[in-house]
Structures are given as structure tokens and as C-alpha cells.
C-alpha positions as CSV (number, residue, x, y, z in Angstrom):
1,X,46.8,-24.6,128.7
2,X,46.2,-28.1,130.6
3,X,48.3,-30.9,129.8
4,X,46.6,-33.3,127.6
5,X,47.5,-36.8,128.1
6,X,46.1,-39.4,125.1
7,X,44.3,-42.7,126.8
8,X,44.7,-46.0,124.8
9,X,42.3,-49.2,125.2
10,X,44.3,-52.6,125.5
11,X,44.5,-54.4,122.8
12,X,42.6,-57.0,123.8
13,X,39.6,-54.6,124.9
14,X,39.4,-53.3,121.0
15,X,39.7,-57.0,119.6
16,X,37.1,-58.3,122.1
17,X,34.8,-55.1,120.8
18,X,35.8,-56.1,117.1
19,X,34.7,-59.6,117.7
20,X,31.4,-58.9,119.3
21,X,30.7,-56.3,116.4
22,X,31.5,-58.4,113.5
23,X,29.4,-61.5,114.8
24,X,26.5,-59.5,115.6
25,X,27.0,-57.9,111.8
26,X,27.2,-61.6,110.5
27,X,24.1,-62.3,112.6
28,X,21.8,-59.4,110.9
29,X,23.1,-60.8,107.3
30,X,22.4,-64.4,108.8
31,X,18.9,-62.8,109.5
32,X,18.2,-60.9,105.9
33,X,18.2,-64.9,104.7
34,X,15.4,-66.2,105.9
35,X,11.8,-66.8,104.0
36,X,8.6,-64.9,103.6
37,X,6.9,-67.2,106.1
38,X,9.8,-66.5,108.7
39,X,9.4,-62.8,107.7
40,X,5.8,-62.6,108.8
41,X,6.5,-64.1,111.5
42,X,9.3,-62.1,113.2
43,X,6.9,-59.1,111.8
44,X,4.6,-60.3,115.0
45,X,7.0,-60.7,117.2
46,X,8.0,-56.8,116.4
47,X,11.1,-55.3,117.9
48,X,14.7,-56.2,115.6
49,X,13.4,-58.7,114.0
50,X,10.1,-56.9,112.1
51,X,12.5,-54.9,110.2
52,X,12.6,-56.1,106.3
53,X,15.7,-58.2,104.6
54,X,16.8,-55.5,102.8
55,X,17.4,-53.6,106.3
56,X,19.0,-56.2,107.9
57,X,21.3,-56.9,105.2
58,X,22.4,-53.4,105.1
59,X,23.2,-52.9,108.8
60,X,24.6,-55.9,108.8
61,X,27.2,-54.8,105.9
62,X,27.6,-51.6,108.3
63,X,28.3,-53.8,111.6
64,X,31.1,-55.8,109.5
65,X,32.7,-53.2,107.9
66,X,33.2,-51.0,111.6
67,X,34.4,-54.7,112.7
68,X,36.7,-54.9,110.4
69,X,37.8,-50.6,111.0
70,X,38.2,-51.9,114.7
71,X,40.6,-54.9,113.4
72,X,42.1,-52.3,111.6
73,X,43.1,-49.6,114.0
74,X,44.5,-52.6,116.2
75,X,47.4,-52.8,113.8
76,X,48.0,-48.7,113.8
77,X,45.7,-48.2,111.0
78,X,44.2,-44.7,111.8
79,X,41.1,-44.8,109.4
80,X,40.3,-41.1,110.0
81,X,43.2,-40.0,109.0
82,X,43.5,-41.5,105.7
């Protein structure tokens, strides 16, 4: 059998990952705020922004939570193995 070695990120790699995941998890919540008249707006526009609030407040919970998995793992948390 081959010898299997085990690669770790840097720290600093998995925090700058955690960062950019939590704000863009804080950004889709920021989005599922906005009002009716924004909302038919951004539905023209198409792309991210046509999906409903109640989408964007839910992937934004997602995007948070594996932000806050990442934060975890950086202080040996191993979430999988729980």
C-alpha cells in the first residue's frame, strides 16, 4: 500500500475562507430584507438577486452556519466526527 501523507491548509487560508463565507452569508440575509418594490426590481435584473426573501434568507443561514463550521475546525473541532 502507498504511503498516505495528510495535507493541512494554514490557518490563515481557512480563516480568510471563513471570513469571506460568513460575510457573503450575512450579505444574502442583508438581501432577504429589502421591500416588495426592491423585490420586483431585482426580479428584472434576474440572476442572484430574482430569487425570493425566503431563499435568500435561507442560504444565507446556510452560508453562516459553514462559516462558523470553518471557525470551528480552526480550533480542532472536527465537525464530522462528532
Amino acid at each position: 500500500m502507498a504511503f498516505l501523507s495528510v495535507m493541512n491548509a494554514p490557518p490563515w487560508l481557512t480563516a480568510l475562507v471563513a471570513i469571506a463565507v460568513t460575510f457573503f452569508g450575512v450579505y444574502r440575509f442583508y438581501i432577504s430584507f429589502r421591500s416588495e418594490e426592491d423585490e420586483q426590481v431585482a426580479k428584472k435584473m434576474g440572476g442572484l438577486y430574482a430569487m425570493k426573501r425566503r431563499t435568500h434568507r435561507i442560504i444565507g443561514a446556510l452560508y453562516i452556519f459553514m462559516g462558523a463550521f470553518l471557525f470551528a475546525s480552526l480550533f480542532g473541532v472536527n465537525i464530522l466526527r462528532l
